[in-house]
N, C-alpha and C positions, 0 to 999 in steps of 0.2 A: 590378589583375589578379586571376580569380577564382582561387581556391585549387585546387590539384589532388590526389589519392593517390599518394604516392610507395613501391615498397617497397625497401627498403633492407639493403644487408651492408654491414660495418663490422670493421675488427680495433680493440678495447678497447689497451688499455695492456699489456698481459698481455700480447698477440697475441692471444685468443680470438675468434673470428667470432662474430657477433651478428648475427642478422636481423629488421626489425623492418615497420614502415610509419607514416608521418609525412605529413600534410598540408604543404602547401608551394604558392608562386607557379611555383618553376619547379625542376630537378633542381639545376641552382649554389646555389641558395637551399636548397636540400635538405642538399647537401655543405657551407657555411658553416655550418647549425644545426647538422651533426656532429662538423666540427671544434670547434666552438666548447665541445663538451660532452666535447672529449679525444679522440675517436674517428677512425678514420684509414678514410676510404668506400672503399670496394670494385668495388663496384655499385648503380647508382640505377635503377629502371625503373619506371616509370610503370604503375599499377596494373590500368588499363582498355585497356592496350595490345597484348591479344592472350593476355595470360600469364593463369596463373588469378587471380583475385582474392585468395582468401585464402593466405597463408605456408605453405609446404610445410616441412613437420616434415622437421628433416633426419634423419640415421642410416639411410641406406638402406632405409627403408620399416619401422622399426623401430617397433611401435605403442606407446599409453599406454594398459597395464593400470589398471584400477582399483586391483591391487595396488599399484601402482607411485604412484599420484595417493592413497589410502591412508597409506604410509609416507611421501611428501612431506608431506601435512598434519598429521600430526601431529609431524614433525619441525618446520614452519614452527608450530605453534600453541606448540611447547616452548620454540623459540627467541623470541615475541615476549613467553609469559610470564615468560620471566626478564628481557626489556629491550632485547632488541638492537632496533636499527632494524628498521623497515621495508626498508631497501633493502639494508643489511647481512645480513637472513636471506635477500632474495633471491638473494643474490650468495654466498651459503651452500650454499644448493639450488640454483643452479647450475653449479656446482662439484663437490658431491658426488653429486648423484641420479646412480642406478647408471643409469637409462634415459638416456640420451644426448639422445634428442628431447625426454624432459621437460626437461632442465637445459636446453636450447636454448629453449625456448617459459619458462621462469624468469628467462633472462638477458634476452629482449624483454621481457616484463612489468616486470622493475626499468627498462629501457630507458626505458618508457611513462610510467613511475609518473616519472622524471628529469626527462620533458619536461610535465610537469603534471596527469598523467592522477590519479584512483584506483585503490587498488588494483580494484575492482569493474569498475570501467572497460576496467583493463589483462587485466579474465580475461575481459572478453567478446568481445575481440581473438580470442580463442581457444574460440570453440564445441566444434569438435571434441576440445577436452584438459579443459579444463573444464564439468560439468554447469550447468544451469541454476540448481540447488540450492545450488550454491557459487557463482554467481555473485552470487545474490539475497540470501542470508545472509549476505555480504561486503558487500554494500549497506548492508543496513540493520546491522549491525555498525559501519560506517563513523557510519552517521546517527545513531545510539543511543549511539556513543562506547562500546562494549564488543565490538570486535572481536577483543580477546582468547580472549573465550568464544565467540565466534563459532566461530574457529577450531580451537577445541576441541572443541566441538558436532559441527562437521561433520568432522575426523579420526574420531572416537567413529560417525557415521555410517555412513563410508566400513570402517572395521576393521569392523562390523557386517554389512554387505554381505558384504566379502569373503567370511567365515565362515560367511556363508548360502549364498554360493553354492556355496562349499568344500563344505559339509551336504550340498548339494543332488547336487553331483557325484559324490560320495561316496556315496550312496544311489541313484544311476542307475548305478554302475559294477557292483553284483552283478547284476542284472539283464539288462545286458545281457552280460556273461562267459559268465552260464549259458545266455543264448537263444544265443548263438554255438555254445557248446561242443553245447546240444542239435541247432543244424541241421548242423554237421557229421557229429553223429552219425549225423542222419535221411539224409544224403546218404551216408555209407559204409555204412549199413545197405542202400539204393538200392540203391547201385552193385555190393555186394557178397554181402548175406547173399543177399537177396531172390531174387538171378537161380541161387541155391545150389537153393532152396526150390522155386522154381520150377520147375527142371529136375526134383528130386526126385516133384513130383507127375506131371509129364508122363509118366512113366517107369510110377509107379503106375496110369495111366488115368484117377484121381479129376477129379471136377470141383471146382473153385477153387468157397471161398465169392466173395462178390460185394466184400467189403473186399480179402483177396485179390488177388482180380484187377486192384483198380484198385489195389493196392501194385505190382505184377507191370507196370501198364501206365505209372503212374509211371516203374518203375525202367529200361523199355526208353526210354520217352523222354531221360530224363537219360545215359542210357549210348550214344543216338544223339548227342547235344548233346555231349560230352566228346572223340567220336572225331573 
């Protein structure tokens, strides 16, 4: 019988749901490899069956910051240079990451990595939480036997990013404070001085320079727009 995509929830031992996706003959066959791995199925449904393809990150539409994929990696690089396992620091970070959707897409990845996968394997499950860049540098970490530095490499990365783009926000925030505060002022100037000015010269007879006039013709526009 050819193999099909199953995706799957599951409560762990704990009780925690776990959502994952597994190849399989049929969903009963789906359900005996979960049992069989301690896990207690939920729901099994069939991948191409109407539903989206890929795992919908749960926590109510709750996104993964870089920040957040940042302090995960170099928490997982800290924990596998002291020793712990592999499936131990997953089960780590999915436990403690404050993002709720990251620790959910942590506890599939250890999932994956249980049913035979690598780790490299179990982040490309995951395009939209995982970059390319982490995927490919876990690869060959893996191949090279120095996945430790891998994962310090790319933590060292990711904190790098963050701070750039921290920089970068942080240098667009005066700029645009003071364009704000100057079109307010050009619209109270509008609405207010200008039609003062205006009146004052009408009264005089003078004729308007030609800047003037088109401040004057501005200010009646915006003051027809307002009412």
């Amino acid at each position: 019988m050819s193999q099909a995509t199953f995706d799957y929830q599951v409560r762990d031992r704990s009780g925690k749901v776990i959502r994952g996706r597994i190849e399989a003959e049929s969903p009963s066959v789906v359900a005996t490899k979960l049992k069989g791995m301690g896990y207690a199925p939920i729901a099994i449904t069939k991948a191409n069956s109407g539903l989206k393809t890929e795992i919908k990150i749960p926590g109510m539409g709750q996104r993964v910051k870089l920040k957040d994929l940042a302090i995960s990696a170099r928490q997982f690089a800290t924990m596998i240079n002291s020793g712990l396992s592999l499936l131990r620091a997953l089960s780590i970070l999915s436990d403690q990451t404050e993002n709720k959707a990251l620790g959910e897409v942590f506890s599939s990845v250890r999932l994956s990595i249980e049913q035979g996968s690598s780790l490299s394997q179990a982040f490309a499950q995951h395009p939209k939480v995982f970059p390319p860049i982490m995927i490919n540098m876990t690869k060959a970490g893996e191949t090279g036997g120095f996945l430790d530095q891998v994962l310090g490499q790319l933590a060292d990365n990711f904190e790098a990013e963050v701070k750039l783009r921290s920089t970068i926000k942080s240098a667009m925030t005066y700029p645009l404070v003071v364009f704000a505060f100057a079109l307010l002022s050009l619209v109270g100037m509008l609405l207010f001085i200008v039609p003062v000015f205006a009146g004052l010269f009408d009264s005089l007879g003078g004729k308007l320079p030609l800047p003037t006039q088109i401040l004057v013709m501005l200010s009646e526009l915006l003051k027809t727009f307002y009412r």
